[in-house]
N, CA, C and O atoms as CSV, one atom per row, in Angstrom:
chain,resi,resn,atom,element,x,y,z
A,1,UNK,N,N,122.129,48.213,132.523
A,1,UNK,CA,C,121.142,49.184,132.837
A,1,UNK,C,C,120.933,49.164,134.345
A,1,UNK,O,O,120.531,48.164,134.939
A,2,UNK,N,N,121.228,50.322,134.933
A,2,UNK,CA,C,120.996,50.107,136.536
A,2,UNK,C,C,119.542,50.194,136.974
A,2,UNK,O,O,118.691,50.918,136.458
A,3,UNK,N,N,119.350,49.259,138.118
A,3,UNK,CA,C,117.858,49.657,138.253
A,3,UNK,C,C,118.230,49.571,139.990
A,3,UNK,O,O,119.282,49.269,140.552
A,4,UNK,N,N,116.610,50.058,140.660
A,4,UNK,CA,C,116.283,50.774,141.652
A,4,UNK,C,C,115.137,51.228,142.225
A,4,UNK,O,O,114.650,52.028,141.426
A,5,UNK,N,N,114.336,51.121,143.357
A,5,UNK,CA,C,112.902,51.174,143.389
A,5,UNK,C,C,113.081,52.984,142.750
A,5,UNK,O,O,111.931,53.403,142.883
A,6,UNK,N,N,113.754,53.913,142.285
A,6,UNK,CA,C,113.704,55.023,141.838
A,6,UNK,C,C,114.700,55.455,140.933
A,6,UNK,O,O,115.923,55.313,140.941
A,7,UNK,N,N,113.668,56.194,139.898
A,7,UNK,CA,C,114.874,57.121,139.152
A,7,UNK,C,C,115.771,57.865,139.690
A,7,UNK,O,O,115.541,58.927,140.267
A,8,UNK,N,N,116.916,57.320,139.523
A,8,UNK,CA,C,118.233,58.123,140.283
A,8,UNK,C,C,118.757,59.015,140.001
A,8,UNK,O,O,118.952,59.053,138.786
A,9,UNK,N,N,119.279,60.173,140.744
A,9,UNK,CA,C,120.234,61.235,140.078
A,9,UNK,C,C,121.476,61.152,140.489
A,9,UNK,O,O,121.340,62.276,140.972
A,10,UNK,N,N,122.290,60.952,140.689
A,10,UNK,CA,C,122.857,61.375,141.515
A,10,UNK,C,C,124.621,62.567,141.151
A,10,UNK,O,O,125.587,62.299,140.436
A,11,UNK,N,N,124.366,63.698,141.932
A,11,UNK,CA,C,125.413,64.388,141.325
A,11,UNK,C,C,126.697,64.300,142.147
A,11,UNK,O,O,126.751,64.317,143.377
A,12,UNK,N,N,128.160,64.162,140.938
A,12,UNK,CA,C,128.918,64.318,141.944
A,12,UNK,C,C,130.363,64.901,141.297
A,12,UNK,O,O,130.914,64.558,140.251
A,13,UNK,N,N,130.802,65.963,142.352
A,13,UNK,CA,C,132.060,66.634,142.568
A,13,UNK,C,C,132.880,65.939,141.476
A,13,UNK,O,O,132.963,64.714,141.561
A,14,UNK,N,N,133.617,66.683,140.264
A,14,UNK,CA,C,134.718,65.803,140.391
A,14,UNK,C,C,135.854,65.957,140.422
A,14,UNK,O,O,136.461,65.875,139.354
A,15,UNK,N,N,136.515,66.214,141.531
A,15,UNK,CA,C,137.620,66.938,141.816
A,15,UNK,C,C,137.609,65.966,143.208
A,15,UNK,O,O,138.470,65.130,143.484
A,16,UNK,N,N,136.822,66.182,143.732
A,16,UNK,CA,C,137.035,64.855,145.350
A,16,UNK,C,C,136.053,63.761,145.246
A,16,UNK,O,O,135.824,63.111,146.266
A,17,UNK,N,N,135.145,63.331,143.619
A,17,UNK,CA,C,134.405,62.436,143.452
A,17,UNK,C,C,133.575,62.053,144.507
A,17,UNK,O,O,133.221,60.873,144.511
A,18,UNK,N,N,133.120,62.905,145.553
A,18,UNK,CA,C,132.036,62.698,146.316
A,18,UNK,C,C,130.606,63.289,146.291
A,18,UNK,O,O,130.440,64.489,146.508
A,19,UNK,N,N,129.503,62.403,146.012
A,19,UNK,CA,C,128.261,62.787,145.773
A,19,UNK,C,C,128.227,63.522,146.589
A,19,UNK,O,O,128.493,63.228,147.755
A,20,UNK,N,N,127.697,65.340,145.974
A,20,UNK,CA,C,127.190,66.289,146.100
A,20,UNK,C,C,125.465,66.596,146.161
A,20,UNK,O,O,125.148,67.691,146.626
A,21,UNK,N,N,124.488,65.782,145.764
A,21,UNK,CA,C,123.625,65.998,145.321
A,21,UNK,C,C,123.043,64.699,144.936
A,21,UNK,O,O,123.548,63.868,144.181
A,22,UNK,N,N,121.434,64.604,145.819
A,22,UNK,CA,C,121.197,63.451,144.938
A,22,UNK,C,C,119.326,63.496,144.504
A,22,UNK,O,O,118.624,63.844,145.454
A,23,UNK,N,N,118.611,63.189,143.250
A,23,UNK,CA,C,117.508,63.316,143.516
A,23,UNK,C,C,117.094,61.784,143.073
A,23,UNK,O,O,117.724,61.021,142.340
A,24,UNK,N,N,115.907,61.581,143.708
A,24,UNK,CA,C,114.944,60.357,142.982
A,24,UNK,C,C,113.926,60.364,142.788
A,24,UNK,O,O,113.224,60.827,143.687
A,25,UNK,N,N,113.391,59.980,141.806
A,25,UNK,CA,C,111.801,60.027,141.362
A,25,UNK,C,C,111.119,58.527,141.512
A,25,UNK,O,O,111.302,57.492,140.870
A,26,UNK,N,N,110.248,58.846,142.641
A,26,UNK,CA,C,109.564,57.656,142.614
A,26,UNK,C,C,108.628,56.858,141.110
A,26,UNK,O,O,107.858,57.477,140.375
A,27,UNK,N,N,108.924,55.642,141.009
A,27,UNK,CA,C,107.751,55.105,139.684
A,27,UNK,C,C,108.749,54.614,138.500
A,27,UNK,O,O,108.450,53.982,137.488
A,28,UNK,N,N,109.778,54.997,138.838
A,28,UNK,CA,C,110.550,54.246,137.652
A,28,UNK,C,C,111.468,53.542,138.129
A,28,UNK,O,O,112.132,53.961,139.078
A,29,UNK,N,N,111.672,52.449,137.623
A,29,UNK,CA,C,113.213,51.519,138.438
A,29,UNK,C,C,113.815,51.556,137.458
A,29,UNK,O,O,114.819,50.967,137.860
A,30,UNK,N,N,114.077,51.849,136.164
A,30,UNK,CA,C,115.124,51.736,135.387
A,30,UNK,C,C,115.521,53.263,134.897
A,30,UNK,O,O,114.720,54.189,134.772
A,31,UNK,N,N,116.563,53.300,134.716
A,31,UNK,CA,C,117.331,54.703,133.772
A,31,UNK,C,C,118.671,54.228,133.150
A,31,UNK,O,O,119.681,53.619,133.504
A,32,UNK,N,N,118.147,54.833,132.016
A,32,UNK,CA,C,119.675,54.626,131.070
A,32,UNK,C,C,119.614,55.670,130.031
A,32,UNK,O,O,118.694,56.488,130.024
A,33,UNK,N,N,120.706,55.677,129.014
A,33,UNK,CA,C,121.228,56.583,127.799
A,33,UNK,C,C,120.734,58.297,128.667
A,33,UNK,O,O,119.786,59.073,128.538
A,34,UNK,N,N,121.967,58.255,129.524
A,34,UNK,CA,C,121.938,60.072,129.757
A,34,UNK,C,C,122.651,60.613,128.475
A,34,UNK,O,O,123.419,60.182,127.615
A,35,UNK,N,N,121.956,61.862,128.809
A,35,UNK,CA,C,122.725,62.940,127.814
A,35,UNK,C,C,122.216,64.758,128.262
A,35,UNK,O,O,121.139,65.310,128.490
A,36,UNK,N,N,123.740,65.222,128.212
A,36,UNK,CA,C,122.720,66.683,128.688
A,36,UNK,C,C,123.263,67.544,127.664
A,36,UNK,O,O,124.187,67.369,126.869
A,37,UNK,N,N,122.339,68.687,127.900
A,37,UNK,CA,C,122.626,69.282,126.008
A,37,UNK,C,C,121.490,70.730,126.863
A,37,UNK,O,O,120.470,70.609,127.541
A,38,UNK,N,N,122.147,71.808,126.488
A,38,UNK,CA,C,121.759,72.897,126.879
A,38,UNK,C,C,121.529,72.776,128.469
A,38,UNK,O,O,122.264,71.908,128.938
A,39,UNK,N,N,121.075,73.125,129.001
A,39,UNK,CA,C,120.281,73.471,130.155
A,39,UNK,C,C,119.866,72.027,131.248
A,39,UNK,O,O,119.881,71.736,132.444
A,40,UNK,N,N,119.574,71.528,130.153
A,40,UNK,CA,C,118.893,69.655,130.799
A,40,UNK,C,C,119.439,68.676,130.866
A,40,UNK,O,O,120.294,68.540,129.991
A,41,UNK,N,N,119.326,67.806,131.601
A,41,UNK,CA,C,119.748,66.048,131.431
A,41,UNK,C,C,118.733,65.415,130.806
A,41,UNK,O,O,117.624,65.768,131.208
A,42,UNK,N,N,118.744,64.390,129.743
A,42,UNK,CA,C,117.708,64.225,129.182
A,42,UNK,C,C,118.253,61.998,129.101
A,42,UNK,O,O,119.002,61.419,128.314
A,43,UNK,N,N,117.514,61.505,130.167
A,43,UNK,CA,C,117.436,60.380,130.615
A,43,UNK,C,C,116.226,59.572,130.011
A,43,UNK,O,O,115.265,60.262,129.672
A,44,UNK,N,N,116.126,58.110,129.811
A,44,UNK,CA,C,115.408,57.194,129.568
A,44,UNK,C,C,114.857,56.833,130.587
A,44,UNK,O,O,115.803,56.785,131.373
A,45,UNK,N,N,113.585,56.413,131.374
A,45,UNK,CA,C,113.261,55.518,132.523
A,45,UNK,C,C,112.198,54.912,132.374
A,45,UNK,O,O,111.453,55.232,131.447
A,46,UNK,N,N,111.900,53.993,133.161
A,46,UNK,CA,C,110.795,53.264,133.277
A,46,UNK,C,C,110.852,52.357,134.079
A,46,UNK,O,O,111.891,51.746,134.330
A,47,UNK,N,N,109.491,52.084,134.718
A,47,UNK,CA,C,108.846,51.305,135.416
A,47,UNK,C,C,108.660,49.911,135.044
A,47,UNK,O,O,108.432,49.079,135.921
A,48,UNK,N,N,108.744,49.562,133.729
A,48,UNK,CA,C,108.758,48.074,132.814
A,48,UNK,C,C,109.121,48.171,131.316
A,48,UNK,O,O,108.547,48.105,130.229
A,49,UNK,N,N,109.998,48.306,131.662
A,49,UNK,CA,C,110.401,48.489,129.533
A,49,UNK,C,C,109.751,48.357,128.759
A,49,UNK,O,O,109.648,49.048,127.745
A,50,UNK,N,N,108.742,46.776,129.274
A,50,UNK,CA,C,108.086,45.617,128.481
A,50,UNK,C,C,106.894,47.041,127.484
A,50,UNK,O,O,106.532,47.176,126.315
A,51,UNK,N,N,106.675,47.802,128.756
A,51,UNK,CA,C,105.468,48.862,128.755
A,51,UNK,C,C,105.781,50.108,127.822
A,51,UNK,O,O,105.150,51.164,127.869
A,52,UNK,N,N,106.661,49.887,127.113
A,52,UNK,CA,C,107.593,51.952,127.009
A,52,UNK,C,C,108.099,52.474,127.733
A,52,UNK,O,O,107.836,52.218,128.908
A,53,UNK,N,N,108.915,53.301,127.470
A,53,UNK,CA,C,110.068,54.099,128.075
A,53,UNK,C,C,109.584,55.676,128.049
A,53,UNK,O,O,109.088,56.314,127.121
A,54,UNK,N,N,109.844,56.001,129.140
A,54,UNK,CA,C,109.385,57.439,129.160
A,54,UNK,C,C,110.970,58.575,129.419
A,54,UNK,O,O,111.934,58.531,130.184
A,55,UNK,N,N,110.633,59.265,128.595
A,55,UNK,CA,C,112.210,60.327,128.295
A,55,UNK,C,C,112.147,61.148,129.455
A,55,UNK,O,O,110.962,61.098,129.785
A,56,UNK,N,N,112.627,61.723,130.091
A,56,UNK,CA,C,112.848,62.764,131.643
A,56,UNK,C,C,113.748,63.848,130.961
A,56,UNK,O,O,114.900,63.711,130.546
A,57,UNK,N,N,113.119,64.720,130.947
A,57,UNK,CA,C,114.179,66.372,131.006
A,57,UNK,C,C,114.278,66.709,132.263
A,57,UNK,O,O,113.300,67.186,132.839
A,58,UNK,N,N,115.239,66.557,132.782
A,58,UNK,CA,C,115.708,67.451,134.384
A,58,UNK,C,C,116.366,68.421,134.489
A,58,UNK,O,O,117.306,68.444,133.695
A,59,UNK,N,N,116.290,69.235,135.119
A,59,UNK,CA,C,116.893,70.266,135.660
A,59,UNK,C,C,118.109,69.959,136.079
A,59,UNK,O,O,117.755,69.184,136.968
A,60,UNK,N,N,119.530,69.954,136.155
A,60,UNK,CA,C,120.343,68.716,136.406
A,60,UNK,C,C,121.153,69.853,137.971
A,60,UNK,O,O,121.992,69.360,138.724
A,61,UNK,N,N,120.561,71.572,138.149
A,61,UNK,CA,C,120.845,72.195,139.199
A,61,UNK,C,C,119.623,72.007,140.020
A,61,UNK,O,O,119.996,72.215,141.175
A,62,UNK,N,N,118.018,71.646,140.028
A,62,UNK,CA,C,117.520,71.039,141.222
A,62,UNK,C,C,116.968,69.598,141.403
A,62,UNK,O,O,116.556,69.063,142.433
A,63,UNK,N,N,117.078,69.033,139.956
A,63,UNK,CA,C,116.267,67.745,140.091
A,63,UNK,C,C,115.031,67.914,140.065
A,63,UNK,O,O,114.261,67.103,140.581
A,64,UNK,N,N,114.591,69.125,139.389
A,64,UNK,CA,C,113.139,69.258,138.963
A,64,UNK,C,C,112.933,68.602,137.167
A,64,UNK,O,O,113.510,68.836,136.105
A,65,UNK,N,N,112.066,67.915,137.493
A,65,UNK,CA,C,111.529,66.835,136.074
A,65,UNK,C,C,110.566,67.947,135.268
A,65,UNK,O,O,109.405,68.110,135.643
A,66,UNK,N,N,111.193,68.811,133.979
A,66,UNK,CA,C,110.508,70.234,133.303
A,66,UNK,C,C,109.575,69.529,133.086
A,66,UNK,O,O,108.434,69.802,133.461
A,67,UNK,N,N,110.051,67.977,132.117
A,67,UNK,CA,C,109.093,67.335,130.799
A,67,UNK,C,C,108.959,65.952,130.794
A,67,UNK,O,O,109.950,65.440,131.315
A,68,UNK,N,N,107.955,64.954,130.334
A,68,UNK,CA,C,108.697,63.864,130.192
A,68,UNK,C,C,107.973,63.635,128.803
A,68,UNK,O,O,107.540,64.644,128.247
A,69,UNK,N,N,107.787,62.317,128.144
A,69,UNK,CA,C,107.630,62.000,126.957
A,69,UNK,C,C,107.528,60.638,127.177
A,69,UNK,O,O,108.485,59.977,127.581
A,70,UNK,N,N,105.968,59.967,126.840
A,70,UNK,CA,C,105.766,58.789,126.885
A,70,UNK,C,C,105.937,57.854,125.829
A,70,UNK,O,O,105.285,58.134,124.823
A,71,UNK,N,N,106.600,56.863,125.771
A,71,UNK,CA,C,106.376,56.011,124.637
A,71,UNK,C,C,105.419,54.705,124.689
A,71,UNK,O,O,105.178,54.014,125.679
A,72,UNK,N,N,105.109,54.603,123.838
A,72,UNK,CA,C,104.152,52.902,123.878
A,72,UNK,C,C,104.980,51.692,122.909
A,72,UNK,O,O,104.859,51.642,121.685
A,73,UNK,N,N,105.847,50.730,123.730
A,73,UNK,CA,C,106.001,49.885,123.243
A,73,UNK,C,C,107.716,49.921,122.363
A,73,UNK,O,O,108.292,49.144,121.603
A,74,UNK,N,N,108.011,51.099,122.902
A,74,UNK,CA,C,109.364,51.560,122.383
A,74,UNK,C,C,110.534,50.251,123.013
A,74,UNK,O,O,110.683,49.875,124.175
A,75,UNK,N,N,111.072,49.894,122.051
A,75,UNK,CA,C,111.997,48.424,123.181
A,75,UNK,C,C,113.291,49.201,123.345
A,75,UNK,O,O,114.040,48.681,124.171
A,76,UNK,N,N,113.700,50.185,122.842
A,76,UNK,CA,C,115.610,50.708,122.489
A,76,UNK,C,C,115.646,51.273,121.999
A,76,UNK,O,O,116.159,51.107,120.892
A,77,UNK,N,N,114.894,52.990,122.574
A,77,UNK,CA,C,114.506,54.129,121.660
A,77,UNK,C,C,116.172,54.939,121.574
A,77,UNK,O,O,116.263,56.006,120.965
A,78,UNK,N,N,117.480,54.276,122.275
A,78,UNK,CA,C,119.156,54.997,121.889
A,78,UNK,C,C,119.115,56.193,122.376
A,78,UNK,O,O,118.087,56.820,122.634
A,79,UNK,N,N,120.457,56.631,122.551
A,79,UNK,CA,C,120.654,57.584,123.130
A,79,UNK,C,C,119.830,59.155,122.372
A,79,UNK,O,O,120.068,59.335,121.178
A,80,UNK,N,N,118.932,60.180,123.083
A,80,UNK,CA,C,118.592,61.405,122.489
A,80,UNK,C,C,119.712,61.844,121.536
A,80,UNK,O,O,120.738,61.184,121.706
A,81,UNK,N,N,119.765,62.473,120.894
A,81,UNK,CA,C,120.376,63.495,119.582
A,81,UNK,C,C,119.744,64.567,119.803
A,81,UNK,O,O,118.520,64.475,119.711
A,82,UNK,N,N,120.428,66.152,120.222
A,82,UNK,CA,C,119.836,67.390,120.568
A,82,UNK,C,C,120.614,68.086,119.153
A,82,UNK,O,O,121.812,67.996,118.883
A,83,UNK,N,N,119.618,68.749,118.409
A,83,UNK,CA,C,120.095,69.684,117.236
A,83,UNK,C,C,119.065,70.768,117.118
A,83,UNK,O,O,117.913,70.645,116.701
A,84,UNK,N,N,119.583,71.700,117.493
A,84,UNK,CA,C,118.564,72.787,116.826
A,84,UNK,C,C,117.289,72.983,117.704
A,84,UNK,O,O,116.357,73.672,117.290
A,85,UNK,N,N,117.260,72.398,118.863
A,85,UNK,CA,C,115.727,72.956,119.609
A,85,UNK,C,C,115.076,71.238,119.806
A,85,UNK,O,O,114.228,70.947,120.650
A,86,UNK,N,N,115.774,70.126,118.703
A,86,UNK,CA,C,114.792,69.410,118.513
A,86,UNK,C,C,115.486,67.863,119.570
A,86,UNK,O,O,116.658,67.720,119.921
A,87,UNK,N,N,114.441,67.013,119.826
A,87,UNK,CA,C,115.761,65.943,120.557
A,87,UNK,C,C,114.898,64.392,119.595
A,87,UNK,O,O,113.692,64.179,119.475
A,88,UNK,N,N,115.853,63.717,119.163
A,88,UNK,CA,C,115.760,63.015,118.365
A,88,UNK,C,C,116.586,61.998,118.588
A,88,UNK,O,O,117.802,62.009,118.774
A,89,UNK,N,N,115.632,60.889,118.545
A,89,UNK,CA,C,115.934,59.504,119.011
A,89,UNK,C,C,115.402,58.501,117.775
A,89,UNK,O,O,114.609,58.956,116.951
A,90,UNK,N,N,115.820,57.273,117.695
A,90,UNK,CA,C,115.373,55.969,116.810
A,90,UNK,C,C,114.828,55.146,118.141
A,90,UNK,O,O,115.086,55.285,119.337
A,91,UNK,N,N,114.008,54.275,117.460
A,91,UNK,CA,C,113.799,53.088,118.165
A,91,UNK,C,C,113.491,52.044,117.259
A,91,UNK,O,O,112.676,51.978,116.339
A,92,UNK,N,N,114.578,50.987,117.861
A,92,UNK,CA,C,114.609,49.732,116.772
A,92,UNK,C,C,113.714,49.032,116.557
A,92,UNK,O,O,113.521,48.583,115.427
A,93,UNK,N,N,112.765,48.697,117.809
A,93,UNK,CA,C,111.503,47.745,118.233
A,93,UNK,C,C,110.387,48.723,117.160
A,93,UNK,O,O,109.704,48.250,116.252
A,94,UNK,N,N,110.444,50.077,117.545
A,94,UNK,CA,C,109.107,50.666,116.210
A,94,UNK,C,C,109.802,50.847,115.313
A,94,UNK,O,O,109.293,51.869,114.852
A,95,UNK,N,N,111.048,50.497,114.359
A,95,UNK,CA,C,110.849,51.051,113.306
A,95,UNK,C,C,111.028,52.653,113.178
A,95,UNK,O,O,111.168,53.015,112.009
A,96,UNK,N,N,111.042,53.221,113.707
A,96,UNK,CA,C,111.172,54.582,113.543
A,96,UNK,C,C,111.713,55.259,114.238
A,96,UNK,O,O,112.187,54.856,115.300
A,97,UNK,N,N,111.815,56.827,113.710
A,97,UNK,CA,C,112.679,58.394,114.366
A,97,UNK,C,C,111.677,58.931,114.621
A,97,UNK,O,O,110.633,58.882,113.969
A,98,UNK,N,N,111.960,59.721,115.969
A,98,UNK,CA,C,110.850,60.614,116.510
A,98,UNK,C,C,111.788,61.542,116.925
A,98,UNK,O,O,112.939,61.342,117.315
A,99,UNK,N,N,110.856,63.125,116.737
A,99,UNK,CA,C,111.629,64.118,116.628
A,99,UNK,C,C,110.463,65.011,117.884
A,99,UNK,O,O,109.264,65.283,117.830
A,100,UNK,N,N,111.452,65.230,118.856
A,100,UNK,CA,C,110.754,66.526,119.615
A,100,UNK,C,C,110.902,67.765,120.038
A,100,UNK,O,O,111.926,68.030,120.668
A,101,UNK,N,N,110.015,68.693,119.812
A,101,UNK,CA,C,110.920,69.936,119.627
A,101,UNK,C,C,110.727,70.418,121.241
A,101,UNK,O,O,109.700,70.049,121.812
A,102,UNK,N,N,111.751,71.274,122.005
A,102,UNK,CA,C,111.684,71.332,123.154
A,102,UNK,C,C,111.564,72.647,122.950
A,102,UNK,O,O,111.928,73.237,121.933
A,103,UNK,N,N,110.961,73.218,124.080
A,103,UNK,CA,C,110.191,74.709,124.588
A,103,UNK,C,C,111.242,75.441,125.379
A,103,UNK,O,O,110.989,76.540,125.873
């Protein structure tokens, strides 16, 4: 899991593999399980795992953050699952599937 005083973006070319683009969001040092699916990048981050993981929808053409989605206590909520409008994740630490429908 890479970490960083910021959520990282960073975009890049791949044809001459040189970062094109980069954004960061201050407040989170960790990001992991990308996935983009329609329109968005839809990333894991956080500031202390220990705390929950909060989900990031980005804009992945400006690095504008649409949405995020807080969890409490989530330890390894896995990579999003996008079907139908909805983005759907497990987390092993709760026990459960959470389903969110995106706008």
């Amino acid at each position: 899991m890479p970490t960083s005083e910021y959520l990282n973006f960073p975009a890049i070319d791949l044809q001459s593999q040189q970062e094109i683009q980069e954004w960061d969001y201050e407040g989170a040092i960790t990001a992991w399980k990308p996935v983009v699916a329609g329109d968005l990048l839809y990333v894991w981050g956080s500031e202390n795992p220990q705390d929950g993981l909060t989900l990031h929808a980005v804009d992945p053409k400006d690095g504008d953050v649409e949405w995020t989605f807080d969890t409490s206590g989530a330890e390894d909520p896995g990579v999003p699952v996008i079907l139908d409008g909805l983005i759907i994740f497990a987390d092993d630490g709760e026990k459960q599937i959470t389903a969110l429908k995106d706008q």
